[in-house]
N, C-alpha and C positions, 0 to 999 in steps of 0.2 A: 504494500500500500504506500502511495506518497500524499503528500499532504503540500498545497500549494500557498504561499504566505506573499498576497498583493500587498505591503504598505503603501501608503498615500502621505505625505507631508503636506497638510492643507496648510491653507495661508490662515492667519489670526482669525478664531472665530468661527471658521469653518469644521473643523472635525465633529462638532455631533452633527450637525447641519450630513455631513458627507455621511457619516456613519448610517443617519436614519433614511437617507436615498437609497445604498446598499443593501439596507435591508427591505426594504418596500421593493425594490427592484427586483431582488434573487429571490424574493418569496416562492416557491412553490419550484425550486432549481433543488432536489436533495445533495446535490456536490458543494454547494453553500452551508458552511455546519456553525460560523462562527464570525462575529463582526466585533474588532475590539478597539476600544480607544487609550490610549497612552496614560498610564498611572502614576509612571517614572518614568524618568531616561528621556530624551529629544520630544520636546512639544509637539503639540500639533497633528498627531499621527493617530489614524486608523488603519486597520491590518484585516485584511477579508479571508480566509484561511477556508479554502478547498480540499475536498480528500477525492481521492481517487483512485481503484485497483492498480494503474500502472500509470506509465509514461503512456501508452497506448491510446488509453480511457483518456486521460488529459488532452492528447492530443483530436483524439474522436470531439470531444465535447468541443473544441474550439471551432471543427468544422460545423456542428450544430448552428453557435451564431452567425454562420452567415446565409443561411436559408431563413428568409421574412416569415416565419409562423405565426401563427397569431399570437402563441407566449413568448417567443422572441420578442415581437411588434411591443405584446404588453411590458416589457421590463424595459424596452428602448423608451418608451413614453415615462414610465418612472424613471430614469435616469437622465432625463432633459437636463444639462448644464451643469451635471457633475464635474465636466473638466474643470470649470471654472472655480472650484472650491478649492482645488490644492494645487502647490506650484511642483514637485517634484512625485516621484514613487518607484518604487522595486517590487522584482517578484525572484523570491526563492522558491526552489523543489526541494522539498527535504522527504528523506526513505523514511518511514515509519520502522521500527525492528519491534 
């Protein structure tokens, strides 16, 4: 199993704002397990953390977003203008053991 860790470094102000669009968004996606916002350590930061059977699985699901389904369609309309909340972000894979 791998588990995928999006952080986002929002600009001031912005990280629960971001946080509550992520999750309104990925509602109803079960590879979305977890939305977190920064308690210590570098401000500003929400981390959206993914799991999934393999690199495989991960790579399957990304080709999912680009066919317009209609729950595609619906999580594109919750997420309107989420770039606009954070100035930077990373994504780790890490192996589950």
């Amino acid at each position: 199993m791998i588990t995928v860790h999006d952080t986002f470094v929002c600009k001031p102000g912005m990280a629960s704002k971001l946080a509550k669009k992520l999750k309104e968004g990925t509602a109803g996606f079960s590879e979305f397990v977890q939305i977190l916002t920064d308690a210590t350590g570098q401000f500003n930061r929400v981390v959206m953390i993914c799991e999934y059977e393999n690199l495989a699985a991960y790579e399957k699901s990304l080709e999912r977003y680009k066919v317009q389904s209609d729950e595609i369609q619906k999580m594109l309309e919750a997420m309107v203008g989420y770039q606009d909340m954070y100035m930077t972000g990373t994504r780790d894979i890490f192996q589950i053991w």
